[in-house]
C-alpha positions as CSV (number, residue, x, y, z in Angstrom):
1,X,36.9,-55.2,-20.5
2,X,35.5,-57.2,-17.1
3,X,37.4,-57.5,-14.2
4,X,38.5,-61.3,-13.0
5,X,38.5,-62.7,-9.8
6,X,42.3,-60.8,-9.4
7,X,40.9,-58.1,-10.4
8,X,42.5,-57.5,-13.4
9,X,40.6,-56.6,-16.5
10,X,40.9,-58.2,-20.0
11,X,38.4,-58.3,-23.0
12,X,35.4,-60.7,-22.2
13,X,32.2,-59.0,-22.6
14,X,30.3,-59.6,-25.8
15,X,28.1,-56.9,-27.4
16,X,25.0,-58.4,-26.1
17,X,26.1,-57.7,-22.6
18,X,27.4,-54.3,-23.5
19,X,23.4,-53.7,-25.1
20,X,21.9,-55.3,-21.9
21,X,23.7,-52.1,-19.6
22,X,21.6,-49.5,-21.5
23,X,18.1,-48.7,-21.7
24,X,16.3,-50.5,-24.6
25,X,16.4,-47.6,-27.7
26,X,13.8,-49.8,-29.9
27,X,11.7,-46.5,-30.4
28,X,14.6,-44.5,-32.0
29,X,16.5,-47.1,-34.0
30,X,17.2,-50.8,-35.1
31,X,20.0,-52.4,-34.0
32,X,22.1,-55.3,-34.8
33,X,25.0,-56.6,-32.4
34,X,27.8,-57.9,-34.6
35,X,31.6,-59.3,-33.5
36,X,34.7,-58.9,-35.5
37,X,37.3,-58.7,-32.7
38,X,37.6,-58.8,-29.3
39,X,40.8,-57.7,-28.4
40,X,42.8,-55.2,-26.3
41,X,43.5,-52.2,-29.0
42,X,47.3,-52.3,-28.3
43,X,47.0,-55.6,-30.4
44,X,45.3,-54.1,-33.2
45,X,46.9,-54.6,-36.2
46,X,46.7,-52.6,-40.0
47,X,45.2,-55.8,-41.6
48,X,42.8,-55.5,-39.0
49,X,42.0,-52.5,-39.8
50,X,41.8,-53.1,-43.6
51,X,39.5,-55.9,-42.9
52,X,36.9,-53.5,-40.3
53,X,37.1,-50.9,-43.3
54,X,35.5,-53.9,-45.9
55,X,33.2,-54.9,-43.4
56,X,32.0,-51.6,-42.7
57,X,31.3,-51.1,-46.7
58,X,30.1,-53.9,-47.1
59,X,27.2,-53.6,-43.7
60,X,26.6,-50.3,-45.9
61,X,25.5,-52.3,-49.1
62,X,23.3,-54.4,-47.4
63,X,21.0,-51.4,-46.3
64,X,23.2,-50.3,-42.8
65,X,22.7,-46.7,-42.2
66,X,25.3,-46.5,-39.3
67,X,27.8,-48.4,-37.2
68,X,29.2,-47.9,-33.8
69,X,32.2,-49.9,-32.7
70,X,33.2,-50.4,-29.5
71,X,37.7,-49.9,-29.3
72,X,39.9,-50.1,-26.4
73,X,41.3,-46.3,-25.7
74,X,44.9,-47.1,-26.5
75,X,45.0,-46.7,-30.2
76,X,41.3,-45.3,-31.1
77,X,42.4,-42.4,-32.7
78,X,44.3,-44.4,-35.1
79,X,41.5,-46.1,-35.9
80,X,39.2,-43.9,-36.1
81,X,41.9,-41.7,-38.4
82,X,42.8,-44.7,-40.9
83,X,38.5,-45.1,-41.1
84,X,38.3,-41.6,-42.1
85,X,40.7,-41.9,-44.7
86,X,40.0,-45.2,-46.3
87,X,36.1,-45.8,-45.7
88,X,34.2,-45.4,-49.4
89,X,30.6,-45.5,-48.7
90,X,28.2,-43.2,-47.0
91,X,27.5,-44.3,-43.5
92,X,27.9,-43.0,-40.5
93,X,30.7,-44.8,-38.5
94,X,31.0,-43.9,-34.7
95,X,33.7,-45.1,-32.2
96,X,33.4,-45.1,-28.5
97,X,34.8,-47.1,-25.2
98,X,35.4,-46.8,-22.1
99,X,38.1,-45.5,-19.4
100,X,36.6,-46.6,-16.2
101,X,35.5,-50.7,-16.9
102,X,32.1,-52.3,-15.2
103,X,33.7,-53.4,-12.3
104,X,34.5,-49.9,-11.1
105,X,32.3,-47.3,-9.7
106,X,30.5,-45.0,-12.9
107,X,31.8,-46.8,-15.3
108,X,31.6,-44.9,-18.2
109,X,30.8,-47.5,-20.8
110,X,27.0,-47.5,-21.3
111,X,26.4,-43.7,-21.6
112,X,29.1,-43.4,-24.2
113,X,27.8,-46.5,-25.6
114,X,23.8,-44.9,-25.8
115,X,25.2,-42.0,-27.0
116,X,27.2,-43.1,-29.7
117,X,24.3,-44.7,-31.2
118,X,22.4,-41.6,-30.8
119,X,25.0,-40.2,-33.0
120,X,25.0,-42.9,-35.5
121,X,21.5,-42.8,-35.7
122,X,22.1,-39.1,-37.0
123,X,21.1,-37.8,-40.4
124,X,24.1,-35.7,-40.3
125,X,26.5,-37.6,-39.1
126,X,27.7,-39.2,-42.7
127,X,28.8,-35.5,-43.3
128,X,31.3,-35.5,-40.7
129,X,33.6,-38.0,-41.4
130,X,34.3,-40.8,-38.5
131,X,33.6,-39.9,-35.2
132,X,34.9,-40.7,-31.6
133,X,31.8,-40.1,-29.4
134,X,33.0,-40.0,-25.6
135,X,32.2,-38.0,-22.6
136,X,29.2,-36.8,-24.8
137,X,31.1,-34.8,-26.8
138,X,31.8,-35.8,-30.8
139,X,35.0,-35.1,-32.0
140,X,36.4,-36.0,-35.7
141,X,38.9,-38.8,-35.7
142,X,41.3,-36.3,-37.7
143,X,41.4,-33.9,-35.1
144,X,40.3,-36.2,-32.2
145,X,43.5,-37.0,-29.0
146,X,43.8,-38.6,-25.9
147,X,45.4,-36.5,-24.0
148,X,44.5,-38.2,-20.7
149,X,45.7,-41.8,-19.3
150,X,42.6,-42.2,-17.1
151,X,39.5,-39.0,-16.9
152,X,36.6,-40.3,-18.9
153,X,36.4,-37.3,-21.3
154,X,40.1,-38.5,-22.3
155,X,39.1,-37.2,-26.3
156,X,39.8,-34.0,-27.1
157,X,40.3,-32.4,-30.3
158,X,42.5,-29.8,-28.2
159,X,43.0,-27.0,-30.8
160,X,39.4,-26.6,-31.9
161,X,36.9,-28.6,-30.2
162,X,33.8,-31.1,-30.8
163,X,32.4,-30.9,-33.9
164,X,29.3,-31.7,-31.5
165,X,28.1,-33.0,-28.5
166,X,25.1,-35.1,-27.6
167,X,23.1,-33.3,-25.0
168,X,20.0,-34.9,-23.1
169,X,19.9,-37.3,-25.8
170,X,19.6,-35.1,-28.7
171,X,22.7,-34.4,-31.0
172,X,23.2,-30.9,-31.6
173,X,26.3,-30.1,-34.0
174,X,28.6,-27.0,-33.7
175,X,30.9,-27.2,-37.0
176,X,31.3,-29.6,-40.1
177,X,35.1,-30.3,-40.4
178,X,36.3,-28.7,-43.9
179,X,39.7,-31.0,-43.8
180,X,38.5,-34.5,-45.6
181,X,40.3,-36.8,-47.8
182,X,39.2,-40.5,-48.7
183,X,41.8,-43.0,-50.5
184,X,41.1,-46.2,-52.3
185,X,43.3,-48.9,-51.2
186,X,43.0,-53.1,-50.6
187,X,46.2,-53.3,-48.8
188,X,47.9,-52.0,-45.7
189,X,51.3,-53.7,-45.9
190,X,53.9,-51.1,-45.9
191,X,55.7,-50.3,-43.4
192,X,56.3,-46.9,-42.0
193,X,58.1,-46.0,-38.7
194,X,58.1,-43.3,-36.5
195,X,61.5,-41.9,-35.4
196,X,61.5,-39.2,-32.2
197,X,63.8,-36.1,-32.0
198,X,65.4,-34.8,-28.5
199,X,68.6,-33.8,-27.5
200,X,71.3,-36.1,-28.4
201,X,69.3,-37.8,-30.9
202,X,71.6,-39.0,-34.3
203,X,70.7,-41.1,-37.6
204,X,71.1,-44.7,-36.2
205,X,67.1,-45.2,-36.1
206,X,66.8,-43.8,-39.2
207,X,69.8,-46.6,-40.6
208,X,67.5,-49.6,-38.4
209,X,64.6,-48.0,-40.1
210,X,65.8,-48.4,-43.7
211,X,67.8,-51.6,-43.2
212,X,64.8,-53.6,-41.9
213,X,62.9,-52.0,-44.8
214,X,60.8,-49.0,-44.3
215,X,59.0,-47.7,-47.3
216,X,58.3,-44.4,-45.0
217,X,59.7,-42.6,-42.3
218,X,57.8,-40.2,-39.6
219,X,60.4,-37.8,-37.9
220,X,58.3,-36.7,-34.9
221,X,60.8,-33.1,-34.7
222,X,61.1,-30.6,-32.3
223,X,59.3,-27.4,-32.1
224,X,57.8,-25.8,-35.3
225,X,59.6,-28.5,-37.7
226,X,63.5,-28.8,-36.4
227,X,66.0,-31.8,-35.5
228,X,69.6,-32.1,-34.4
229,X,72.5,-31.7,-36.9
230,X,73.1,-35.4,-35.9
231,X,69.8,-36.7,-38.1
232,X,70.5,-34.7,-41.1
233,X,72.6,-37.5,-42.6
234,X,70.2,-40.5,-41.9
235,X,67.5,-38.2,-43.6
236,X,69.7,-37.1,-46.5
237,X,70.0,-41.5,-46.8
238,X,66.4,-41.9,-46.1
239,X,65.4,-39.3,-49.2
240,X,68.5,-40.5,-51.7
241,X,67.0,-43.9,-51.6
242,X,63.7,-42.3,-52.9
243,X,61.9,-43.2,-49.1
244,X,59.6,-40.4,-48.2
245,X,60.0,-38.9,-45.0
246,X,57.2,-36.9,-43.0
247,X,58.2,-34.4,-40.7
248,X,55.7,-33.8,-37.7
249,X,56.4,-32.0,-34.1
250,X,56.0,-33.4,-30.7
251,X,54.4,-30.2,-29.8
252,X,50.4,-31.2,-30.0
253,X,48.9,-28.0,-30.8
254,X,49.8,-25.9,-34.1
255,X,51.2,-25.7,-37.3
256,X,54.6,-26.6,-38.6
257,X,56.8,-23.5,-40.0
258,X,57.8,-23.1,-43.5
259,X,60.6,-20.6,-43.2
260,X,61.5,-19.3,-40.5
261,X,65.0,-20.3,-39.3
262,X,67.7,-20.6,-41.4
263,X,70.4,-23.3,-39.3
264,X,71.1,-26.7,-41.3
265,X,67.7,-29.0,-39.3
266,X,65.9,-26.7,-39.5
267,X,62.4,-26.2,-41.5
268,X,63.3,-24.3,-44.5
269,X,67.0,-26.6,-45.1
270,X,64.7,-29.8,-44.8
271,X,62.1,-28.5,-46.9
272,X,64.8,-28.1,-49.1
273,X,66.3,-31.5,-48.6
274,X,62.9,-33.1,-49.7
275,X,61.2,-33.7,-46.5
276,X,57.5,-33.3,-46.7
277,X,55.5,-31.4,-43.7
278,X,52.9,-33.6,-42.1
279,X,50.1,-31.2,-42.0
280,X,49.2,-30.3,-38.1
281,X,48.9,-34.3,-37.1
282,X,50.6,-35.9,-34.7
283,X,53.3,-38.7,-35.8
284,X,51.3,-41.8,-35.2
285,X,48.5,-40.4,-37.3
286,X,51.1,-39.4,-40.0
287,X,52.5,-42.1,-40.0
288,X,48.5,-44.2,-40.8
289,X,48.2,-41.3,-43.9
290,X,51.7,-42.1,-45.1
291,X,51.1,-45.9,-44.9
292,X,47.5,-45.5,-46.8
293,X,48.9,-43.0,-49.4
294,X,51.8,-45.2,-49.9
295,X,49.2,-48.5,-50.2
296,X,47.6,-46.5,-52.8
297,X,50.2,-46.6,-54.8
298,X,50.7,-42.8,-55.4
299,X,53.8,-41.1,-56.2
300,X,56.6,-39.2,-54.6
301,X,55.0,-35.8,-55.4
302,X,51.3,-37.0,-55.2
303,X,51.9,-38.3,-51.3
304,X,54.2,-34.5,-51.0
305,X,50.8,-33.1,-52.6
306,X,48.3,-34.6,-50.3
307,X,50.2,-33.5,-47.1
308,X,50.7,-29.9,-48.2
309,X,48.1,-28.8,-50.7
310,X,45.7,-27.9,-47.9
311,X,47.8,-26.1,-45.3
312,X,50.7,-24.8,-47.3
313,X,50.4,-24.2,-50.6
């Protein structure tokens, strides 16, 4: 992004200009500035994303070790996340931006930028599934947030931390994430929506959802895994009609329950209605998995498996 003569910012810069604010890093690695989109990252779209996953294998056939792309903030976890989860080869793929744009004071941009390559440039880095590098810290798109609308160390993976951190220009890694699952897939048409819970919330999303025809449903629930009596009959629809619905909280940090409470909405009567647990992610990156599973082409108890073989058993 570049500020105008308003003021305003909007994507201009190319990745030439982005390479001409950092020092020259000939010594350490080869690099080659490519374009694919430049766009703000609220338009991003899944067939975009399907597209930058073939791309990305395909750079890795013709001999690329690594890749770093440059993403707009707004939905670079989701990237990153569907990258994780779909890229087949061995590279190592890095995402970084900004929060504070060139025409402002420290803008952030070309350290994040440096030391993202750094990290691609890594021998390790392939290991770790996709990356978000930011603030110099390296967190794994699985677990990675923003949990800030403007600080420039916006990424967090707030219950466990980087996986690394880059630090005088040396990457140092702390952990190797043991949660990693790659799918197979060469389309990313189905459409999944997320539905919220809060008081007062009833089934007429969940009625929109399947009559405009959603092949998945996110609930993003309450608490540990809980939603008003009001949405039980939408969900009892949703899972008649053989649509699989993912429960996830709005609470950021945790686990959901299994059996704990025993009223109608909650966890244990919606496990037992058919509703599947979404693992610890939040509903927007639940709702990338489901869309991916579902793209695969795997079954009712094969998308139930990959969900909840891991955390639950």
């Amino acid at each position: 992004m570049k500020a105008d003569h308003t003021g305003l910012v909007s994507p201009v810069l190319n990745g030439n200009e982005l390479m001409a604010a950092i020092p020259s890093l000939k010594d350490r690695v080869e690099i080659e500035v490519l374009a694919f989109r430049n766009v703000p990252s609220s338009y991003i779209a899944m067939d975009d994303l399907l597209q930058l996953k073939d791309y990305i294998e395909q750079l890795e056939s013709q001999g690329c070790d690594g890749v770093v792309i440059t993403h707009g903030t707004d939905t670079m976890e989701e990237s990153a996340f569907f990258l994780d989860i779909t890229v087949q080869r061995p590279i190592s793929v890095v995402l970084t931006g900004a929060q504070r744009n060139p025409s402002l004071i420290s803008s952030d941009g070309p350290v994040n930028l440096m030391e993202a390559i750094f990290t691609a440039a890594d021998n390790r880095t392939p290991e770790m599934g996709v990356v978000i590098v930011f603030a110099s810290e390296i967190v794994a798109a699985r677990e990675a947030t923003k949990f800030h609308r403007s600080r420039v160390d916006t990424f967090k993976s707030l219950e466990f931390g980087p996986v690394g951190v880059v630090n005088n220009n040396r990457v140092v890694w702390y952990r190797k994430p043991l949660e990693k699952s790659v799918y197979e897939i060469h389309s990313a048409d189905k459409r999944v929506d997320i539905i919220s819970s809060h008081i007062g919330a009833d089934s007429r999303m969940i009625y929109s959802s399947m009559e405009n025809g959603a092949t998945g449903i996110v609930i993003e629930a309450l608490g540990g895994g809980h939603v008003p009596p009001a949405m039980l009959d939408g969900i009892k629809k949703a899972l008649e009609k053989e649509i699989p619905v993912v429960m996830t909280s709005r609470v950021p940090i945790g686990r959901l329950l299994t059996d704990t409470y025993g009223y109608e909405g909650g966890e244990k009567h919606l496990r037992s209605l058919g509703v599947i647990l979404g693992e610890d992610l939040p509903a927007w990156k639940a709702r990338i998995k489901l869309m991916v599973l579902l793209s695969a082409g795997l079954t009712a108890d094969r998308i139930k498996y990959e969900f909840e073989n891991r955390l639950y058993g």
